[in-house]
MITIDREN-140908 format. One line per 2 residues: number of its first residue (from 0); for each residue x, z, y of C-alpha. Coordinates in steps of 0.05 Angstrom, whole numbers, plus 5000, padded with zeros to 4 digits. Layout:
NUM = X/Z/Y ~ ...
END
This chain:
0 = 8273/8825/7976 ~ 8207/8819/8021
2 = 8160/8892/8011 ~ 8110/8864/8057
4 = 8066/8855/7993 ~ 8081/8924/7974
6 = 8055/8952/8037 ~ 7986/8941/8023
8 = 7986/8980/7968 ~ 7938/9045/7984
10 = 7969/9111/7985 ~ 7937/9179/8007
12 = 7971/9236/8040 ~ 7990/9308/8000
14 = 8022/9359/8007 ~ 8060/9380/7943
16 = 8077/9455/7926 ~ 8111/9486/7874
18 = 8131/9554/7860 ~ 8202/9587/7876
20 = 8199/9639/7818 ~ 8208/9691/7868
22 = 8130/9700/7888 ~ 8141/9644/7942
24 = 8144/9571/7940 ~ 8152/9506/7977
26 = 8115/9440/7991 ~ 8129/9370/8016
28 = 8091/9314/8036 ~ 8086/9263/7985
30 = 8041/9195/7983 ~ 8043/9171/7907
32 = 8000/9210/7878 ~ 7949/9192/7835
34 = 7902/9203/7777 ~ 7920/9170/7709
36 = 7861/9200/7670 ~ 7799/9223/7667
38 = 7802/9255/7593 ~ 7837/9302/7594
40 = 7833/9297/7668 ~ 7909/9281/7694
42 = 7949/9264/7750 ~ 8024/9248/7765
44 = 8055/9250/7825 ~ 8128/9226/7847
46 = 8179/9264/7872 ~ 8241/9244/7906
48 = 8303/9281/7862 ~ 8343/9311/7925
50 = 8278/9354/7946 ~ 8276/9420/7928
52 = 8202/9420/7911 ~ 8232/9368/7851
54 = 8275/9429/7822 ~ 8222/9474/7827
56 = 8165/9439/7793 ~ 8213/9420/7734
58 = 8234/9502/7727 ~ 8157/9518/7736
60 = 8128/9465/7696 ~ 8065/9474/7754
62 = 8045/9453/7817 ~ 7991/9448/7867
64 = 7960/9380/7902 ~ 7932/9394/7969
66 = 7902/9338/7998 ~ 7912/9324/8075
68 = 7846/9314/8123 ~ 7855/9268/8182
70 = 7852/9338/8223 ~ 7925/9351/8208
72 = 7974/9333/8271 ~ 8039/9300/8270
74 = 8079/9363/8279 ~ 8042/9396/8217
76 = 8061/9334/8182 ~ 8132/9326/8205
78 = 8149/9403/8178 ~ 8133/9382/8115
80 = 8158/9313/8113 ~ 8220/9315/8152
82 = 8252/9386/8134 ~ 8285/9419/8066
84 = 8257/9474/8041 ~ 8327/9493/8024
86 = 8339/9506/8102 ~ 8261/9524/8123
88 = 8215/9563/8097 ~ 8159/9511/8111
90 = 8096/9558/8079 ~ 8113/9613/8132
92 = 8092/9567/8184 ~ 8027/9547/8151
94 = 7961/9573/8125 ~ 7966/9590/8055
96 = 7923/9621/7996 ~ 7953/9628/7932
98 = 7925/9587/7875 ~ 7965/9579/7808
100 = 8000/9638/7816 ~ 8035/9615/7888
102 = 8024/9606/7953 ~ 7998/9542/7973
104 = 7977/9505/8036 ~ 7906/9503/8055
106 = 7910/9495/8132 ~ 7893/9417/8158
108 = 7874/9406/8078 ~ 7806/9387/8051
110 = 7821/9392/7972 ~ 7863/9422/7921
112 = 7879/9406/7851 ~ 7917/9461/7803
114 = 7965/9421/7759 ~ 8002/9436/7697
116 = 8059/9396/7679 ~ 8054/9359/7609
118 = 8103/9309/7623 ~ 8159/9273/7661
120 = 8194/9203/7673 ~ 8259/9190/7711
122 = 8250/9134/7755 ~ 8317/9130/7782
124 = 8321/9169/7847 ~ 8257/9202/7839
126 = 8223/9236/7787 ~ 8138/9223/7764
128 = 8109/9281/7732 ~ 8043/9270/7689
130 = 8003/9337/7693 ~ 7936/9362/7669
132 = 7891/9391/7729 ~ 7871/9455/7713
134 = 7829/9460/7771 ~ 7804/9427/7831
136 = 7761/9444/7889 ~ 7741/9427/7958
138 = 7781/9466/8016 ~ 7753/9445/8083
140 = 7699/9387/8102 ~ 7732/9319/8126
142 = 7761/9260/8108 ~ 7827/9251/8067
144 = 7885/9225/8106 ~ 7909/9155/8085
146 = 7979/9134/8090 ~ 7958/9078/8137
148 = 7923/9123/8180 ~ 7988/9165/8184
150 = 8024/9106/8198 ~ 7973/9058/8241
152 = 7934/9107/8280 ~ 7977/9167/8288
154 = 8040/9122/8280 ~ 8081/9171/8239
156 = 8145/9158/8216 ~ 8160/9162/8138
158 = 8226/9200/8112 ~ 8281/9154/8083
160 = 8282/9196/8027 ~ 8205/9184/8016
162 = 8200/9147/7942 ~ 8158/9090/7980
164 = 8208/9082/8046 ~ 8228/9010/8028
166 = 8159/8989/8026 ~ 8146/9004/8094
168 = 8211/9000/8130 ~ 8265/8949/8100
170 = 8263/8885/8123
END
Protein backbone atom coordinates (compact mmCIF):
# COMPACT_ATOMS: atom_id res chain seq x y z
CA UNK A 1 0.00 0.00 0.00
CA UNK A 2 1.34 3.71 -0.66
CA UNK A 3 0.95 5.99 3.03
CA UNK A 4 2.34 8.89 1.28
CA UNK A 5 -1.33 10.33 1.38
CA UNK A 6 -1.52 9.49 4.94
CA UNK A 7 1.45 11.50 5.79
CA UNK A 8 -0.08 14.70 5.38
CA UNK A 9 -2.42 14.16 7.77
CA UNK A 10 -1.70 16.76 10.83
CA UNK A 11 -0.73 15.40 14.08
CA UNK A 12 0.48 17.32 17.26
CA UNK A 13 2.92 16.15 19.80
CA UNK A 14 1.81 14.89 23.67
CA UNK A 15 2.96 13.51 26.13
CA UNK A 16 0.47 10.97 27.68
CA UNK A 17 0.46 10.11 31.51
CA UNK A 18 -1.41 7.92 33.48
CA UNK A 19 -1.29 6.91 36.93
CA UNK A 20 0.55 3.68 38.44
CA UNK A 21 -1.84 3.28 41.49
CA UNK A 22 1.12 3.50 43.63
CA UNK A 23 1.22 7.51 43.90
CA UNK A 24 3.50 7.50 40.68
CA UNK A 25 2.86 7.23 37.11
CA UNK A 26 4.18 7.15 33.61
CA UNK A 27 3.92 8.96 30.25
CA UNK A 28 4.70 8.43 26.58
CA UNK A 29 4.76 10.44 23.64
CA UNK A 30 1.84 10.00 21.58
CA UNK A 31 0.67 12.00 18.21
CA UNK A 32 -3.17 11.04 17.70
CA UNK A 33 -4.72 12.86 19.86
CA UNK A 34 -7.50 14.82 19.30
CA UNK A 35 -10.73 16.47 20.36
CA UNK A 36 -14.08 14.76 19.28
CA UNK A 37 -16.36 17.23 21.10
CA UNK A 38 -17.05 20.25 22.28
CA UNK A 39 -20.32 19.33 24.48
CA UNK A 40 -19.47 17.71 26.76
CA UNK A 41 -16.00 18.77 25.89
CA UNK A 42 -14.00 15.34 24.86
CA UNK A 43 -11.01 13.99 23.56
CA UNK A 44 -9.56 10.49 22.67
CA UNK A 45 -6.31 9.63 22.24
CA UNK A 46 -4.61 6.32 20.86
CA UNK A 47 -2.49 4.20 22.55
CA UNK A 48 -0.30 1.52 21.26
CA UNK A 49 -1.44 -1.93 23.47
CA UNK A 50 2.32 -3.14 24.39
CA UNK A 51 2.92 0.35 26.36
CA UNK A 52 2.58 0.36 29.76
CA UNK A 53 0.90 3.79 29.91
CA UNK A 54 -2.08 1.54 27.86
CA UNK A 55 -2.46 -0.76 31.10
CA UNK A 56 -2.47 1.94 33.27
CA UNK A 57 -5.03 4.30 31.83
CA UNK A 58 -7.47 1.22 31.39
CA UNK A 59 -6.91 0.27 35.47
CA UNK A 60 -7.23 4.18 36.22
CA UNK A 61 -9.93 5.04 33.92
CA UNK A 62 -7.78 8.79 33.88
CA UNK A 63 -5.17 10.40 32.32
CA UNK A 64 -3.42 13.58 31.69
CA UNK A 65 -2.66 15.36 28.04
CA UNK A 66 0.36 17.55 28.17
CA UNK A 67 0.94 19.22 25.15
CA UNK A 68 4.67 19.60 23.82
CA UNK A 69 6.12 23.31 22.95
CA UNK A 70 8.66 23.48 20.21
CA UNK A 71 11.15 24.21 23.32
CA UNK A 72 11.40 20.53 24.07
CA UNK A 73 14.83 18.82 22.63
CA UNK A 74 15.29 15.59 21.00
CA UNK A 75 16.65 13.85 24.04
CA UNK A 76 13.52 15.02 26.18
CA UNK A 77 11.55 13.58 23.40
CA UNK A 78 13.42 10.35 22.85
CA UNK A 79 12.95 9.34 26.85
CA UNK A 80 9.57 9.37 26.32
CA UNK A 81 9.23 8.05 22.94
CA UNK A 82 11.81 5.46 22.73
CA UNK A 83 11.89 3.83 26.38
CA UNK A 84 9.29 1.53 28.57
CA UNK A 85 8.20 2.68 31.47
CA UNK A 86 8.34 -0.90 32.56
CA UNK A 87 12.32 -0.55 32.55
CA UNK A 88 12.58 3.53 33.25
CA UNK A 89 11.11 5.50 35.39
CA UNK A 90 10.73 8.33 32.71
CA UNK A 91 8.87 11.13 35.31
CA UNK A 92 12.03 10.96 37.57
CA UNK A 93 13.91 12.53 34.87
CA UNK A 94 11.44 15.26 34.20
CA UNK A 95 9.63 18.24 35.69
CA UNK A 96 6.48 17.19 37.11
CA UNK A 97 3.37 18.70 39.13
CA UNK A 98 0.71 16.53 40.04
CA UNK A 99 -2.67 17.15 38.46
CA UNK A 100 -5.49 14.43 38.63
CA UNK A 101 -4.20 12.93 41.47
CA UNK A 102 -0.56 11.99 39.74
CA UNK A 103 2.38 13.29 38.75
CA UNK A 104 2.53 14.64 35.43
CA UNK A 105 4.99 16.30 33.08
CA UNK A 106 5.06 19.96 32.82
CA UNK A 107 8.76 20.64 31.81
CA UNK A 108 9.15 21.62 27.73
CA UNK A 109 4.99 21.64 27.85
CA UNK A 110 2.76 24.60 27.14
CA UNK A 111 -0.81 22.96 28.07
CA UNK A 112 -2.48 20.39 29.94
CA UNK A 113 -5.83 18.80 29.75
CA UNK A 114 -7.25 16.50 32.87
CA UNK A 115 -9.13 13.61 31.23
CA UNK A 116 -11.52 11.11 32.51
CA UNK A 117 -12.08 8.04 30.65
CA UNK A 118 -15.77 7.44 29.43
CA UNK A 119 -14.97 5.11 26.85
CA UNK A 120 -12.76 2.76 24.75
CA UNK A 121 -12.39 1.08 21.17
CA UNK A 122 -9.93 -1.70 20.23
CA UNK A 123 -8.38 -0.85 17.11
CA UNK A 124 -6.34 -3.83 16.66
CA UNK A 125 -2.85 -3.21 18.06
CA UNK A 126 -3.70 -0.08 19.76
CA UNK A 127 -6.31 1.04 21.85
CA UNK A 128 -8.49 4.89 21.40
CA UNK A 129 -9.91 6.04 24.53
CA UNK A 130 -12.83 8.74 24.38
CA UNK A 131 -12.50 10.82 27.64
CA UNK A 132 -14.24 13.86 29.08
CA UNK A 133 -11.66 16.81 30.02
CA UNK A 134 -12.11 17.72 33.28
CA UNK A 135 -9.80 20.41 33.09
CA UNK A 136 -7.49 22.27 30.95
CA UNK A 137 -5.04 25.02 31.32
CA UNK A 138 -2.09 26.78 29.92
CA UNK A 139 1.47 25.56 31.35
CA UNK A 140 4.17 27.62 29.74
CA UNK A 141 4.02 30.36 26.73
CA UNK A 142 4.96 28.92 23.20
CA UNK A 143 3.96 27.21 20.40
CA UNK A 144 2.72 23.48 20.32
CA UNK A 145 5.02 21.08 18.72
CA UNK A 146 3.74 19.55 15.40
CA UNK A 147 4.58 16.15 14.33
CA UNK A 148 6.13 17.60 11.18
CA UNK A 149 8.21 19.87 13.05
CA UNK A 150 9.44 16.81 15.07
CA UNK A 151 10.05 15.14 12.08
CA UNK A 152 11.13 18.01 9.35
CA UNK A 153 12.97 20.47 11.45
CA UNK A 154 14.34 18.55 14.30
CA UNK A 155 14.33 15.34 12.17
CA UNK A 156 13.21 12.97 14.92
CA UNK A 157 12.75 9.54 14.48
CA UNK A 158 9.19 7.92 15.32
CA UNK A 159 9.01 4.51 17.40
CA UNK A 160 7.88 1.39 15.38
CA UNK A 161 5.59 0.79 17.88
CA UNK A 162 4.06 4.43 17.42
CA UNK A 163 0.15 3.74 16.19
CA UNK A 164 1.01 6.09 13.08
CA UNK A 165 4.71 4.43 12.10
CA UNK A 166 3.47 3.12 8.73
CA UNK A 167 2.43 6.41 7.72
CA UNK A 168 5.65 7.81 7.86
CA UNK A 169 8.09 5.06 7.40
CA UNK A 170 6.84 2.02 5.11
CA UNK A 171 7.41 2.23 1.77
Amino acid sequence: MNYDGLSKLGYGVYLVGAPDGKGGGNALLANLVMQVSSEPLMVCVCIGKENLTHDQIAAAGKFNISVVGENADLEFLQLFGFSSGRDTDKLAKAETKEYNGFPTVVQNCVALLECEVTGRTDCGASTVYFANVLSTRTLAPGKAMTSSYYHDVMEGKASQKAPAWAARYEK
